[in-house]
C-alpha positions in Angstrom: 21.9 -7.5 -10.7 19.7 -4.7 -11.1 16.9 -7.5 -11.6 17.6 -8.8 -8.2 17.9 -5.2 -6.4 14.2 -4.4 -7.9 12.7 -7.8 -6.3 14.3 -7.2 -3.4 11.9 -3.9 -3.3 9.1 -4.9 -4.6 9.0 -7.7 -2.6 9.7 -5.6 0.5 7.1 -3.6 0.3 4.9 -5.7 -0.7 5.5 -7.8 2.6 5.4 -4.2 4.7 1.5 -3.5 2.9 0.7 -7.3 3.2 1.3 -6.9 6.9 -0.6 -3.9 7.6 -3.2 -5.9 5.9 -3.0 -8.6 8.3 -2.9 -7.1 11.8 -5.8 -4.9 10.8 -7.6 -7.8 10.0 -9.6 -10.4 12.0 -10.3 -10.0 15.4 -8.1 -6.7 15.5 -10.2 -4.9 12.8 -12.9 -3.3 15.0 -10.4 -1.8 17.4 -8.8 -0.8 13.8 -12.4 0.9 12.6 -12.6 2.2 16.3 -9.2 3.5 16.8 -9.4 5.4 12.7 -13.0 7.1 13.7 -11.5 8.8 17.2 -8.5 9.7 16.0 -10.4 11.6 13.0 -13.3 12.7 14.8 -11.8 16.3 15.8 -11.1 16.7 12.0 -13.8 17.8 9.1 -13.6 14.4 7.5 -17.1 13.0 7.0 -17.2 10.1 9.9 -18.8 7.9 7.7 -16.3 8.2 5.4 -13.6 7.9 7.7 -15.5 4.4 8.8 -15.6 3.0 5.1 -12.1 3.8 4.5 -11.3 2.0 7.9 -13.3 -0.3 7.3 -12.1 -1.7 3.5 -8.4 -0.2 4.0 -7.1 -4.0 5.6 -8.5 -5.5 2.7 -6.9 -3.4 0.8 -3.8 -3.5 2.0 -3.9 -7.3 1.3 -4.1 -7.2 -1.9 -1.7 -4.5 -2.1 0.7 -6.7 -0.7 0.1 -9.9 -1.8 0.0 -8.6 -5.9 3.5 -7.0 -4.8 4.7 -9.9 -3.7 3.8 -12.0 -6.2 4.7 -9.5 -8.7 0.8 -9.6 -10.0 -0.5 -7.0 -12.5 2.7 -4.6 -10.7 2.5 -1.4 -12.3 -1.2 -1.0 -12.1 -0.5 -2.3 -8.0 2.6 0.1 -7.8 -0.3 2.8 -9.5 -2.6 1.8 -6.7 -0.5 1.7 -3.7 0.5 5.2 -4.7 -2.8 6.6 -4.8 -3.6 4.6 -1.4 -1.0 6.1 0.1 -1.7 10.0 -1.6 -5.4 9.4 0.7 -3.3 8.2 3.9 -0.7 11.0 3.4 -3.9 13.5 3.4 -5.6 12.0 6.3 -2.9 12.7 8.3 -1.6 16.2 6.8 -5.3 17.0 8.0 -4.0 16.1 11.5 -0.9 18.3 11.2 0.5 15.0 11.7 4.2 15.7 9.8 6.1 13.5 11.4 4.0 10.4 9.9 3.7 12.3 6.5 7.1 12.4 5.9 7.3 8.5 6.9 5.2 7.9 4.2 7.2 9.7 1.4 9.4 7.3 2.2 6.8 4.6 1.0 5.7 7.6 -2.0 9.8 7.2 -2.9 9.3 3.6 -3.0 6.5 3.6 -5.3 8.0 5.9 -7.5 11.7 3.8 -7.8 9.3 0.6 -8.2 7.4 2.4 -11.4 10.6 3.5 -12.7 12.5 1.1 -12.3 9.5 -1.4 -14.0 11.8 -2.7 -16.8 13.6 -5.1 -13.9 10.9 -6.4 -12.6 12.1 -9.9 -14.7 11.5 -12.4 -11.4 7.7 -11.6 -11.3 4.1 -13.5 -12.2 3.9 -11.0 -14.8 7.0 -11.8 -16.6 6.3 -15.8 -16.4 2.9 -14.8 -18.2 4.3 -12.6 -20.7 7.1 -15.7 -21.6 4.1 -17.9 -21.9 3.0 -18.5 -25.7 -0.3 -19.1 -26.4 
């Protein structure tokens, strides 16, 4: 059971990030970049650093989402959809924005139960490879 309960929030998640991804993407990514640079402009976050990290955060997000789905390489994912959301949660504590900080220690809460919690991750990519003798 407890197999099913930790694909059932992996793959969650991983379908949340995944979306991000996807409406940041495409023909909606340069009001993205746009809408990221004004609302940090007022803040002492270098611009052109703000830009980059609008810029590659979609893709980002993607791959987040997709390796969560999928259950690909998942601890090092969980590892780095942790520390992608540690830079959102700052870019936004640098807005005083603490009603969207504490939205995303919900997502923090969900990394760390997913890193715990690793042992169940049985229904995974990883797990077929690991079964796999070569």
């Amino acid at each position: 059971m407890m197999e099913k309960a930790y694909l059932m929030i992996r793959v969650g998640i991983g379908l949340n990030i995944l979306m991000h991804g996807m409406v940041r993407s495409g023909k909606n990514k340069a009001p993205f970049i746009e809408a990221v640079q004004k609302e940090f402009a007022d803040t002492y976050l270098p611009k052109r650093l703000v830009r980059i990290f609008a810029e590659v955060l979609p893709v980002l997000e993607l791959v987040t989402g997709v390796f969560l789905l999928l259950g690909v390489f998942t601890a090092q994912t969980i590892f780095f959809g942790f520390s992608l959301m540690l830079i959102l949660l700052f870019g936004k504590a640098v807005k005083s924005d603490w009603l969207i900080v504490t939205l995303q220690m919900i997502y923090i809460s969900l990394y760390a139960i997913l890193i715990a919690g690793i042992e169940h991750n049985t229904i995974s990519i990883d797990n077929l490879f690991k079964s796999i003798k070569i």
